[in-house]
py3Dmol code that shows the C-alpha trace and the ligand (Angstrom):
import py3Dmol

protein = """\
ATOM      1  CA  UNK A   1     -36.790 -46.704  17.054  1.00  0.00           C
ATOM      2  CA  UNK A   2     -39.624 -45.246  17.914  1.00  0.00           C
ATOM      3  CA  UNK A   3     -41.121 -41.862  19.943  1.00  0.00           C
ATOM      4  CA  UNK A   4     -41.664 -41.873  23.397  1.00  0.00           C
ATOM      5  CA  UNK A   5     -44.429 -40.312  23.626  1.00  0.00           C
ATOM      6  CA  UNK A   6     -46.711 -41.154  20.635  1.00  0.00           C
ATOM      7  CA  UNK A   7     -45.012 -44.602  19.420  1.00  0.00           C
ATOM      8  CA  UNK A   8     -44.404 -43.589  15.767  1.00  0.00           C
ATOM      9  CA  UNK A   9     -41.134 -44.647  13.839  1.00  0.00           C
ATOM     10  CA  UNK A  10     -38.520 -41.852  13.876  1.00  0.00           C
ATOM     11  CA  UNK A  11     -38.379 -42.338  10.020  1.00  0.00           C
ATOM     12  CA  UNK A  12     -42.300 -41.494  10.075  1.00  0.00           C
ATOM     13  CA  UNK A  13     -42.895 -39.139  12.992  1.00  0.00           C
ATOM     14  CA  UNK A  14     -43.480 -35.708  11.631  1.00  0.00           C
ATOM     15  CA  UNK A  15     -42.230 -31.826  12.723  1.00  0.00           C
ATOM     16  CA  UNK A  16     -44.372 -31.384  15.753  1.00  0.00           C
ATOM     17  CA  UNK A  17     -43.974 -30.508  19.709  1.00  0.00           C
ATOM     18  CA  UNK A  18     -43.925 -34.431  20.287  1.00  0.00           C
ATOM     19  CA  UNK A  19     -40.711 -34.631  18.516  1.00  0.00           C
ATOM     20  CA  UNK A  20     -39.674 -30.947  20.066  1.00  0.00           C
ATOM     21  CA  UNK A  21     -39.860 -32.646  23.595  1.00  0.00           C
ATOM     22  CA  UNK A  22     -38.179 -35.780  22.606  1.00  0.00           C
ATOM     23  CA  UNK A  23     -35.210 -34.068  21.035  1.00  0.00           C
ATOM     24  CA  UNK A  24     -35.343 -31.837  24.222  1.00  0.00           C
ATOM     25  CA  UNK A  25     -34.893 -35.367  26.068  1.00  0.00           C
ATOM     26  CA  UNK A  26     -32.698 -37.518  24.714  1.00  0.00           C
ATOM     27  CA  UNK A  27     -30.461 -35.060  22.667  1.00  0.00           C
ATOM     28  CA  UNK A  28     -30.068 -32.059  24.639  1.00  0.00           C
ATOM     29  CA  UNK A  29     -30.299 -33.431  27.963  1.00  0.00           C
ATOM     30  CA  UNK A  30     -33.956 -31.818  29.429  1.00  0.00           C
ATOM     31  CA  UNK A  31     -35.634 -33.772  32.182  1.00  0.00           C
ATOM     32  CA  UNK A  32     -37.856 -30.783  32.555  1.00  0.00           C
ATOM     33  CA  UNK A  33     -40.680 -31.480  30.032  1.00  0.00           C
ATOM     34  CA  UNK A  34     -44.641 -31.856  30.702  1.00  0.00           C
ATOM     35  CA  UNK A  35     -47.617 -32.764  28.554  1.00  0.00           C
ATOM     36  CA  UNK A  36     -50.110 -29.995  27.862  1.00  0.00           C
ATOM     37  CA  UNK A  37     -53.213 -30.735  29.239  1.00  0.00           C
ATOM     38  CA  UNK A  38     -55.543 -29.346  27.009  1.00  0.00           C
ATOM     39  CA  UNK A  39     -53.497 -31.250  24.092  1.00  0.00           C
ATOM     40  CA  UNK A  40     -51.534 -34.066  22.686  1.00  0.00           C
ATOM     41  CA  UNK A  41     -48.507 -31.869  22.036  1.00  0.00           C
ATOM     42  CA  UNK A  42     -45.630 -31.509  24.491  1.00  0.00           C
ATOM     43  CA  UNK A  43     -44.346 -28.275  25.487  1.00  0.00           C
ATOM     44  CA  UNK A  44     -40.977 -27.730  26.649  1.00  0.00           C
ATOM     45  CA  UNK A  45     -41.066 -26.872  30.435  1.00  0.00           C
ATOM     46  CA  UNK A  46     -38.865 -23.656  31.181  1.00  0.00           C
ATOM     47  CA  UNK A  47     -38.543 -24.724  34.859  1.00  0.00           C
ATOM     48  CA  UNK A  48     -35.189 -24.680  35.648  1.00  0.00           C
ATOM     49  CA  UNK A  49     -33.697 -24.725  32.177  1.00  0.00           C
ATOM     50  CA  UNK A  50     -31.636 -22.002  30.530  1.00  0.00           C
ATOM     51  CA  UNK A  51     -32.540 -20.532  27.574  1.00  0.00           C
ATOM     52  CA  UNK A  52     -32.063 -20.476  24.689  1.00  0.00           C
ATOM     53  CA  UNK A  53     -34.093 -24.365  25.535  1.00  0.00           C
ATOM     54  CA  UNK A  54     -37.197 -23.203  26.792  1.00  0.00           C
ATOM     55  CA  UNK A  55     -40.815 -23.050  25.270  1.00  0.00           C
ATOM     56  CA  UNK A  56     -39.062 -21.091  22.176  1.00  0.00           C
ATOM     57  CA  UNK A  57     -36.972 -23.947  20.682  1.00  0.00           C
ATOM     58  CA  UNK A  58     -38.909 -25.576  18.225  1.00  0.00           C
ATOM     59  CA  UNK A  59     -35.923 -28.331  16.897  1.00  0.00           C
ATOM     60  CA  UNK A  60     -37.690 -29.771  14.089  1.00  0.00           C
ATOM     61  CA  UNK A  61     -39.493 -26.782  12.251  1.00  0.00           C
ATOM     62  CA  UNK A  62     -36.752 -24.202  13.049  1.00  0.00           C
ATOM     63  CA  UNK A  63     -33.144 -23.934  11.362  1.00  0.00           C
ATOM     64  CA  UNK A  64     -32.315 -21.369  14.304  1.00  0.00           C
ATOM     65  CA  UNK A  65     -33.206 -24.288  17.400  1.00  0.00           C
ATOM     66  CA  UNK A  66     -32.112 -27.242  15.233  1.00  0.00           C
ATOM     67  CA  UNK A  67     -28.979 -25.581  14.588  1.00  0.00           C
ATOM     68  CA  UNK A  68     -29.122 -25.844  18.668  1.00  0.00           C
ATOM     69  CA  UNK A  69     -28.957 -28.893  17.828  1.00  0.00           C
ATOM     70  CA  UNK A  70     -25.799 -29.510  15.713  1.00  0.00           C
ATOM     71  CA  UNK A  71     -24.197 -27.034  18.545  1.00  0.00           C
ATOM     72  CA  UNK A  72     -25.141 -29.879  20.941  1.00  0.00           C
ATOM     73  CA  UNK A  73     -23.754 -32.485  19.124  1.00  0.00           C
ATOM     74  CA  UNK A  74     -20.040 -30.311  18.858  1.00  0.00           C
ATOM     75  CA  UNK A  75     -21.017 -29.786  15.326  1.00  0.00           C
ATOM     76  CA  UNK A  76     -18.206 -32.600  14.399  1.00  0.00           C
ATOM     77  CA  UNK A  77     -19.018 -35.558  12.046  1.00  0.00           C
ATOM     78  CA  UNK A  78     -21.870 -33.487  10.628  1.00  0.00           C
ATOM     79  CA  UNK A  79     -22.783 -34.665   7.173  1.00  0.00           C
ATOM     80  CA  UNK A  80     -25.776 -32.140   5.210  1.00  0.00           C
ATOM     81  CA  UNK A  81     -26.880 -32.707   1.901  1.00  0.00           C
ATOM     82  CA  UNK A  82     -29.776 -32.260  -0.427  1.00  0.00           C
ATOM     83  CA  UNK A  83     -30.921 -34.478  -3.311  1.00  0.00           C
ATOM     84  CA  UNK A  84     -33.296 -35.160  -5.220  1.00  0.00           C
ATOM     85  CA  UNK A  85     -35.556 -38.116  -4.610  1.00  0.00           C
ATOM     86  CA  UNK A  86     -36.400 -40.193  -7.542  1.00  0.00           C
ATOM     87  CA  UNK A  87     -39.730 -38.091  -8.768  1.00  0.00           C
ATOM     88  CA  UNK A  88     -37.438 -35.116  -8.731  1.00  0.00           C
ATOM     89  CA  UNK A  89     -38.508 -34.178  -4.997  1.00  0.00           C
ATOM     90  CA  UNK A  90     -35.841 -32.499  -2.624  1.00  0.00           C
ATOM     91  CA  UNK A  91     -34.924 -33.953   0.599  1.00  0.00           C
ATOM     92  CA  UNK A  92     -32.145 -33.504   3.036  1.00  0.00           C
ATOM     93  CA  UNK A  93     -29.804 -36.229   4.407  1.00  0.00           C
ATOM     94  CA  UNK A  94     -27.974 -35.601   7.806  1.00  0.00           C
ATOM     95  CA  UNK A  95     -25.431 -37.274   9.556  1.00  0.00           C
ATOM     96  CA  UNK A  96     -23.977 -37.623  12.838  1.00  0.00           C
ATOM     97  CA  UNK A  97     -21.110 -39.292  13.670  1.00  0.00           C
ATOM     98  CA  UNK A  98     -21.186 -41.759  10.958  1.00  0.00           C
ATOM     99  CA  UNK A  99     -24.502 -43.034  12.575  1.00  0.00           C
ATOM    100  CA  UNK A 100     -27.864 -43.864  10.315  1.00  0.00           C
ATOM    101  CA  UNK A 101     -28.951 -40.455   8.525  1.00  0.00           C
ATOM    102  CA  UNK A 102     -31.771 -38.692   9.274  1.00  0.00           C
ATOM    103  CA  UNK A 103     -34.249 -38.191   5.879  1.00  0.00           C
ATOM    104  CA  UNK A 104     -36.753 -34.862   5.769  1.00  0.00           C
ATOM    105  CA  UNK A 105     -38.229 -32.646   3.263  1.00  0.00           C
ATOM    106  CA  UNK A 106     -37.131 -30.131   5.659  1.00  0.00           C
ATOM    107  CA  UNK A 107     -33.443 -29.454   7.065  1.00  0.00           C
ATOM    108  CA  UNK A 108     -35.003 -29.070  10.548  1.00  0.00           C
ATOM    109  CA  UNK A 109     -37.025 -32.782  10.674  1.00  0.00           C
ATOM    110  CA  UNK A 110     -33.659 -34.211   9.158  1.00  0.00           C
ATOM    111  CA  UNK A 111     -31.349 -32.921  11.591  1.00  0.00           C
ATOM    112  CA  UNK A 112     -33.509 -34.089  14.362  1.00  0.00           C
ATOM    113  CA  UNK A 113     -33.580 -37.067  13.004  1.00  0.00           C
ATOM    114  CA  UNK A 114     -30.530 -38.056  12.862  1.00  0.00           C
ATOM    115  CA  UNK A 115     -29.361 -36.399  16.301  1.00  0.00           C
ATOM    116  CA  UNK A 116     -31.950 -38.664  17.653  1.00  0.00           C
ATOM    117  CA  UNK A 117     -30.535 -41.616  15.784  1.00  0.00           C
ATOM    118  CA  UNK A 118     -27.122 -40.774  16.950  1.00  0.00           C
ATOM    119  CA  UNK A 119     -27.893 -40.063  20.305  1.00  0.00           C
ATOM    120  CA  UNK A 120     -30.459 -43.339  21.272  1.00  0.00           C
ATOM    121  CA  UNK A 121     -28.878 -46.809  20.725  1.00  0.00           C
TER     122      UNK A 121
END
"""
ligand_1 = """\
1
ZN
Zn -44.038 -38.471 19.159
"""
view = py3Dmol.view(width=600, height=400)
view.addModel(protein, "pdb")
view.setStyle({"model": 0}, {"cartoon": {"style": "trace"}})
view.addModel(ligand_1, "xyz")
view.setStyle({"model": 1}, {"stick": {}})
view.zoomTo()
view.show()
C-alpha cells in the first residue's frame, strides 16, 4: 500500500508530516487536514479537532503522539519488539491485531506503520 499523498510504499515512506497527516486520516479518523502551501509537508489542521490531535502530534517521530496511536487502536493485540537485523542493527517490529507488522529503526515509524497496515485493507 502506498501514501496518499506522495505515492511511496508504507514499508519505504519515512518519519515525516506526509505520514503525520496520513496516520491523522486513516487511523485516527481526521478529515480536517490541508497541504502547506509553501511546502510538500502536510500539517495537521486544528479546525475543529480536539487536542491532543492538532498541529502538535507528530505520530511517527514522537513516542508521546504515536502512543496516541496505540490508545486509538484500544491498545489490544499490540505486539512490540526489538531485534537485531542481520548486520547487528536494531529495529522495532509492531503489531496490530495480528495484521502485517510495521518495521522502523524507530518505535514511532513502526507503530505507524503497522496502525496504518491494520487500519487500510
Ligand atoms: Zn507520503
Amino acid at each position: 500500500m502506498n501514501c496518499p499523498h506522495c505515492n511511496v510504499h508504507i514499508d519505504k515512506h519515512i518519519a515525516s508530516r506526509c505520514f503525520d497527516a496520513w496516520v491523522a486520516v486513516d487511523v485516527m479518523g481526521h478529515t480536517n487536514i490541508r497541504k502547506q502551501e509553501d511546502s510538500w509537508e502536510y500539517c495537521l489542521y486544528t479546525g475543529d479537532c480536539h487536542e491532543p490531535y492538532g498541529v502538535n502530534c507528530f505520530f511517527s517521530t514522537s513516542i508521546s503522539s504515536a502512543w496516541l496511536v496505540v490508545e486509538k487502536l484500544g491498545g489490544k493485540g499490540v505486539g512490540v519488539d526489538k531485534y537485531l537485523d542481520e548486520n547487528g542493527v536494531l529495529y522495532w517490529e509492531v503489531g496490530f491485531f495480528m495484521k502485517s507488522p510495521g518495521r522502523a529503526d524507530t518505535a514511532p515509524l513502526a507503530i505507524c506503520r503497522a496502525a496504518i497496515k491494520a487500519c487500510v485493507a
